[in-house]
C-alpha positions as CSV (number, residue, x, y, z in Angstrom):
1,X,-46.5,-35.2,-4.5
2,X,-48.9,-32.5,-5.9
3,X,-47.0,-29.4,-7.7
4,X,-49.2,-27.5,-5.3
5,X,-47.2,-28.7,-2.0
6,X,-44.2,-29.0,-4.1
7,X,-44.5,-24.9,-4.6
8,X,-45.6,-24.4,-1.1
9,X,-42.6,-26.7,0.0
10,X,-40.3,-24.2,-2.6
11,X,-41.8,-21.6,-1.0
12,X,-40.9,-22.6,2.5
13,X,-37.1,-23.4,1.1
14,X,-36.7,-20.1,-0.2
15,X,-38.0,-18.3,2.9
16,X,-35.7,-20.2,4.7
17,X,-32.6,-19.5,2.7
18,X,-33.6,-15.6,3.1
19,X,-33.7,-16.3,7.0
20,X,-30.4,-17.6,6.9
21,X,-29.0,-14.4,5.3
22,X,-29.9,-12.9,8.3
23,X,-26.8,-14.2,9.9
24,X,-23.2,-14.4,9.7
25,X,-22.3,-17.2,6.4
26,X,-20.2,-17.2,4.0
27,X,-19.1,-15.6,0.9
28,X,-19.9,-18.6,-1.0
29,X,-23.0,-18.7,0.8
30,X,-24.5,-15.7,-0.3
31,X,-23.2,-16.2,-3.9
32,X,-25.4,-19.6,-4.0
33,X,-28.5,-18.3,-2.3
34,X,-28.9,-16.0,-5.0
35,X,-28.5,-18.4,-7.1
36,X,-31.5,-20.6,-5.7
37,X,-33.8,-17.6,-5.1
38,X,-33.3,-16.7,-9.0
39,X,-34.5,-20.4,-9.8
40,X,-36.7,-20.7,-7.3
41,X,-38.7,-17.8,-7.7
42,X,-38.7,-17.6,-11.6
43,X,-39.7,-21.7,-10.8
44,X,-42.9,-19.6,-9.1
45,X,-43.4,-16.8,-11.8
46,X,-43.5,-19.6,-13.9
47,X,-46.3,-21.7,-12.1
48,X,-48.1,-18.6,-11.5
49,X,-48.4,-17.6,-15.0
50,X,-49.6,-21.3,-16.3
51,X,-52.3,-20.5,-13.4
52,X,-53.0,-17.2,-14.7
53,X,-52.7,-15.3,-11.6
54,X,-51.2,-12.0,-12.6
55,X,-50.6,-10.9,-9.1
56,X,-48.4,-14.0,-8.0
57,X,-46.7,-13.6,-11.4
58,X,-45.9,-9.7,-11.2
59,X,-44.8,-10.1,-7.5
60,X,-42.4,-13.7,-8.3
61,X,-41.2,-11.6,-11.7
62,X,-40.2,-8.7,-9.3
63,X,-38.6,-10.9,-7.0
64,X,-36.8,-12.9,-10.1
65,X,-35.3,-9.7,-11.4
66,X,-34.4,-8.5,-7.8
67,X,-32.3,-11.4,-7.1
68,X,-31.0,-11.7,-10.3
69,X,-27.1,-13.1,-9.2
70,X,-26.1,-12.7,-13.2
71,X,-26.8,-8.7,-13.2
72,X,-27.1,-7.7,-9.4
73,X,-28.5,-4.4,-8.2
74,X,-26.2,-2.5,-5.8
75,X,-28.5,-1.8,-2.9
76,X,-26.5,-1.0,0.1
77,X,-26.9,-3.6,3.1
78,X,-29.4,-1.8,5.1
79,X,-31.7,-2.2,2.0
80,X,-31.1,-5.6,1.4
81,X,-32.1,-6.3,5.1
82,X,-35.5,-4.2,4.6
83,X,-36.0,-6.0,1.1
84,X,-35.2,-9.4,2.7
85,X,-37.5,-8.7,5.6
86,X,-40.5,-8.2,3.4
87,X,-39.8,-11.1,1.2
88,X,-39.6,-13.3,4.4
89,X,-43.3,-11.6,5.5
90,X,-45.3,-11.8,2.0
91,X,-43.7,-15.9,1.5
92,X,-44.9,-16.4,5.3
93,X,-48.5,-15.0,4.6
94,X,-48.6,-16.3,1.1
95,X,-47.5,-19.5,2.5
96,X,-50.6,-19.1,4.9
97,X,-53.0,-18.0,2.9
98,X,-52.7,-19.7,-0.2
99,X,-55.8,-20.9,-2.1
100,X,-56.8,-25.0,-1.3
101,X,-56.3,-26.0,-5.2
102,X,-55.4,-23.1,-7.4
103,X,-55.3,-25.5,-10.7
104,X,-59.0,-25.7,-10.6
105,X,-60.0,-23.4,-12.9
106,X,-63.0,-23.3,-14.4
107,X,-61.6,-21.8,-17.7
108,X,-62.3,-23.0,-21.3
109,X,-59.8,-22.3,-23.9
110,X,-60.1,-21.7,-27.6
111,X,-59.1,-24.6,-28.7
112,X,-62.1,-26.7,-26.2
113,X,-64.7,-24.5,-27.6
């Protein structure tokens, strides 16, 4: 499997763990997903800066630090569902709209020169 579906199969796993917050789970449940959204989206800052997209990286280092479980911030629920909400849209549409092979670059580093 390419790591390109492999991130946009991530992608869909972490948009669908955020769905699932939407309803009634768990303690434990909670405490886990933000366990997997820290992975998985410092999994994706990580791709995105070996790609050199600065964008992805500063939007998946946002996200990483947002659902930090270690050091959580204190929003109040109401935010969490607006945060959530916009997460689920931007992984939809950057599911959507990603690029056909984004490790083609046609880059030269120092060392090739």
């Amino acid at each position: 499997m390419k790591l390109r579906n492999m991130n946009q199969l991530l992608k869909l796993i972490l948009t669908g763990i955020l769905i699932l917050c939407f309803l009634s789970m768990p303690y434990l449940f909670y405490r886990l997903s933000g366990y997997f959204l820290f992975v998985g989206f410092g999994w994706l800052a990580y791709d995105a800066f070996n790609r050199r997209n600065q964008t992805d990286f500063k939007i998946f280092a946002t996200l990483v630090i947002i659902y930090n479980p270690f050091f959580s911030i204190p929003f109040p629920h109401f935010l969490w569902l607006i945060i959530n909400t916009i997460v689920i849209i931007g992984m939809i549409l950057n599911i959507l709209f990603a690029e056909e092979n984004p490790y083609d670059n046609n880059f030269t580093k120092k060392d090739d020169l």
